[in-house]
NUDO-504709 format. One record per residue: x, z, y of N, C-alpha, C in turn; residue in one letter. Coordinates in steps of 0.05 Angstrom, whole numbers, padded with zeros to 5 digits, always signed. Example, Ala and Ser with C-alpha at 12.3 -4.5 7.8 and 13.67 -1.06 7.14 Angstrom:
<nodes>
+00264+00156-00114+00246+00156-00090+00264+00156-00066A;+00257+00142-00045+00273+00143-00021+00258+00157+00001S;
</nodes>
This chain:
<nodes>
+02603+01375+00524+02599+01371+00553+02621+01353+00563X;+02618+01340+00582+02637+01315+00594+02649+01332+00602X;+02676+01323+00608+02701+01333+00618+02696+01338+00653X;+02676+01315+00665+02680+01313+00698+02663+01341+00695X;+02640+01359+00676+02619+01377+00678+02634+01408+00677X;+02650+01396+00654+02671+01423+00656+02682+01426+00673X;+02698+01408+00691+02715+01411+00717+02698+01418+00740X;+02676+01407+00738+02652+01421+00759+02650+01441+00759X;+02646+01457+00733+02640+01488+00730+02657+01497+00740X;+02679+01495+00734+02710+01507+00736+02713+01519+00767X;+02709+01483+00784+02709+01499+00811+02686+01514+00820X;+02663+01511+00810+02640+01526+00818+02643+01561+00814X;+02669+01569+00786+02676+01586+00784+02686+01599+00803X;+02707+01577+00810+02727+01596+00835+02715+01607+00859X;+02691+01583+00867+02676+01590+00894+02663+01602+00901X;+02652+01613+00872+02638+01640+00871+02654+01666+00870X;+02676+01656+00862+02702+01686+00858+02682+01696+00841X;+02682+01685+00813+02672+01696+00786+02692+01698+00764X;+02709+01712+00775+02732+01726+00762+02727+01732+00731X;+02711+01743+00734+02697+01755+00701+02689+01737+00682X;+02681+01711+00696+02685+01689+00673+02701+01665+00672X;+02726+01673+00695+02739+01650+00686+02760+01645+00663X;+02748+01659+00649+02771+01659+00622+02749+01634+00606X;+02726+01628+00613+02704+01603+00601+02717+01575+00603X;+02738+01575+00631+02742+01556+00636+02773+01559+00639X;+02792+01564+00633+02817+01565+00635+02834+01584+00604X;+02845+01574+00593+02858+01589+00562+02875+01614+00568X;+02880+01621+00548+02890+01648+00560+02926+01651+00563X;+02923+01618+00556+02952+01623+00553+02963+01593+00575X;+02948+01587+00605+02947+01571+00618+02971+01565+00637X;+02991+01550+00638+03013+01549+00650+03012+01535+00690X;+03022+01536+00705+03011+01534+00736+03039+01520+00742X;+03037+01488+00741+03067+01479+00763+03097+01487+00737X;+03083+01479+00712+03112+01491+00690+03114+01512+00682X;+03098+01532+00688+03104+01554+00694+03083+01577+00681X;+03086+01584+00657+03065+01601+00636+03062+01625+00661X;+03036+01625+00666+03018+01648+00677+03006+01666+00666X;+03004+01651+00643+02977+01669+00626+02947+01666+00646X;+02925+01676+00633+02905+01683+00643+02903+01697+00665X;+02907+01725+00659+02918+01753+00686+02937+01735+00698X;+02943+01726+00696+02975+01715+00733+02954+01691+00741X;+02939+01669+00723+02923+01661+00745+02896+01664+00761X;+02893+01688+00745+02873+01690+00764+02886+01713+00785X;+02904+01736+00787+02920+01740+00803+02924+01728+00827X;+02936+01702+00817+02945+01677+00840+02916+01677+00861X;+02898+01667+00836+02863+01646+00854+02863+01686+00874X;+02863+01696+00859+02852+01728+00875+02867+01730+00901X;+02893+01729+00901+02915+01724+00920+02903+01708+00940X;+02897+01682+00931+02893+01662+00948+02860+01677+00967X;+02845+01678+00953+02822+01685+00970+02828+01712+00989X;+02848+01730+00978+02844+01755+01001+02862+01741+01022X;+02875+01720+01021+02897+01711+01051+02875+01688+01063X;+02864+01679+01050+02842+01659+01062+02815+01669+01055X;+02797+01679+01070+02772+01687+01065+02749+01667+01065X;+02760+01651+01081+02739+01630+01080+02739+01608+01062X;+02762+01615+01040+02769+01591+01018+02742+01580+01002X;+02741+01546+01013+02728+01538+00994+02739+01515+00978X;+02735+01505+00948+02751+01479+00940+02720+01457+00933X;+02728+01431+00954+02718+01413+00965+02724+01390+00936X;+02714+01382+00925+02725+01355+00910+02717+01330+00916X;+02738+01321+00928+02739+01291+00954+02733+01271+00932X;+02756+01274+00903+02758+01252+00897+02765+01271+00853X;+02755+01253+00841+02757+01266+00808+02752+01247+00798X;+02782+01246+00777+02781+01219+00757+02784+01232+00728X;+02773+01230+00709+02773+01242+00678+02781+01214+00663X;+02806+01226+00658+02807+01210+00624+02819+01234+00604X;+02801+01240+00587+02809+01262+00564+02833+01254+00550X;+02857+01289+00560+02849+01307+00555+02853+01315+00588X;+02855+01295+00600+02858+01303+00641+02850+01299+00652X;+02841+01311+00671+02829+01310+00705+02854+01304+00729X;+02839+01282+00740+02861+01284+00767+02846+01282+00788X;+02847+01305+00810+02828+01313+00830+02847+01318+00858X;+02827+01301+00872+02840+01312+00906+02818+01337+00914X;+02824+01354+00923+02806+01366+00931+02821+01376+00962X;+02789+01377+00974+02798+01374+01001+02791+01411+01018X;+02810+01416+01034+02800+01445+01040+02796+01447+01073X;+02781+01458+01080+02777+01474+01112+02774+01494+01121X;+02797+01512+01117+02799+01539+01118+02818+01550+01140X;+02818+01579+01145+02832+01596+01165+02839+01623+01154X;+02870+01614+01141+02885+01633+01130+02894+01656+01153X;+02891+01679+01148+02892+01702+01159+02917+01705+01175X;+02942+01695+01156+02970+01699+01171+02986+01666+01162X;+03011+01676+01147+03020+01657+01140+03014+01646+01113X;+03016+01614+01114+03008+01597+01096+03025+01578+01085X;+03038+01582+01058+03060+01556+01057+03079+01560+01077X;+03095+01584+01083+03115+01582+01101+03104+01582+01135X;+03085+01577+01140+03079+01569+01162+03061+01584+01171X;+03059+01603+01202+03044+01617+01222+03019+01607+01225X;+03000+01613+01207+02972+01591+01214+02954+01618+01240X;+02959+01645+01228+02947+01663+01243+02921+01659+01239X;+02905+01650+01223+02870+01645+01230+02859+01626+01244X;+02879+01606+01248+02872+01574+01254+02861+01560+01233X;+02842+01550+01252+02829+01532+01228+02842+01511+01221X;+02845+01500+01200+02865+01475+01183+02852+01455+01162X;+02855+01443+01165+02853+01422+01133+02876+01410+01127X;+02867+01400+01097+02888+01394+01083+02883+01385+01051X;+02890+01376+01034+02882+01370+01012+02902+01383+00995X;+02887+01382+00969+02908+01385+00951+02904+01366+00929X;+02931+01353+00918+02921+01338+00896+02933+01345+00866X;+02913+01348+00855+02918+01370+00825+02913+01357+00792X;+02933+01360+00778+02918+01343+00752+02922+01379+00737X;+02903+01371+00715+02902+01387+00699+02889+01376+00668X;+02906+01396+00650+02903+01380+00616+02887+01409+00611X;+02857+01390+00591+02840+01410+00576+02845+01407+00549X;+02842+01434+00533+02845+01434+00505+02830+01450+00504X;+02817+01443+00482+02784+01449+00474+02764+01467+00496X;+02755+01442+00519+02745+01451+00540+02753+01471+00558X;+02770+01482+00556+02788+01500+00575+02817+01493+00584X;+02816+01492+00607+02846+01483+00626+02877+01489+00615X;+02895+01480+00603+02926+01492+00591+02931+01490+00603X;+02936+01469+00635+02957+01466+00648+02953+01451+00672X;+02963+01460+00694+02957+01451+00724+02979+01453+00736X;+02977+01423+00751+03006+01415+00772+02982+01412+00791X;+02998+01418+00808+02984+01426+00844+03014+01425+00860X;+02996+01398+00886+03018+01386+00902+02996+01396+00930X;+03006+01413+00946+02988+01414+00981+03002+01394+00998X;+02988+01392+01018+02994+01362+01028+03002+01387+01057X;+03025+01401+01060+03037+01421+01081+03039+01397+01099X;+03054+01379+01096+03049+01356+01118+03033+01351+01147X;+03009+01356+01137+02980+01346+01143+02974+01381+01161X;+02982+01404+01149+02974+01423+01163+03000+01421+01184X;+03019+01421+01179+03045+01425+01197+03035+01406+01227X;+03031+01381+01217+03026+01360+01235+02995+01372+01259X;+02972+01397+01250+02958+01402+01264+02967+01419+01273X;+02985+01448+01268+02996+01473+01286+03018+01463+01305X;+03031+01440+01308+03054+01428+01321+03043+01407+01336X;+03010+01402+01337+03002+01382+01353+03010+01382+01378X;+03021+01364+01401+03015+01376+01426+03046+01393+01425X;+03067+01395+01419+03093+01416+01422+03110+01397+01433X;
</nodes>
């Protein structure tokens, strides 16, 4: 399967919050930002992330594949419950992107760097101050 099909699934995983199979698409021994997670810590994290944002969905603006990597903007429009990234969002609505590469070995994700563009939300809660 092409690499851009796998990364499609991948997020189609998260957006379903199909926890139970994202071990199809991520190894078990998958590291987040340098940082060995394992399997259980990332999906932990994605779990984390959806109970503070309920309305989380991941948007893909922009996906470039050259094997064994993906480099993806993905774009979000959501209303985190409290705080977000340091910052009082309270259930304001926000956008924002994130831009993420990630290396596959044998069709499942080892490793993901993830940059949020805090910038871009800071600049909408401080509009107008």
């Amino acid at each position: 399967m092409p690499l851009s099909q796998l990364y499609r699934a991948y997020i189609d995983c998260l957006n379903r919050q199909d926890w139970n199979n994202l071990g199809r698409h991520v190894d078990s021994d998958v590291e987040y930002n340098g940082r060995l997670l394992k399997l259980s810590g990332y999906r932990d994290m994605l779990v984390k992330d959806f109970e503070s944002i309920p309305d989380l969905r991941f948007n893909i603006q922009l996906l470039v594949c050259e094997p064994p990597n993906v480099a993806a903007r993905l774009a979000f429009e959501c209303s985190p419950k409290a705080e977000f990234l340091g910052l009082s969002v309270n259930g304001r609505k926000i956008s924002f992107a994130e831009n993420v590469f990630y290396q596959f070995k044998s069709s499942k994700i080892v490793s993901v760097w993830s940059i949020l563009d805090k910038t871009a939300i800071e600049a909408q809660l401080f509009k107008g101050i």
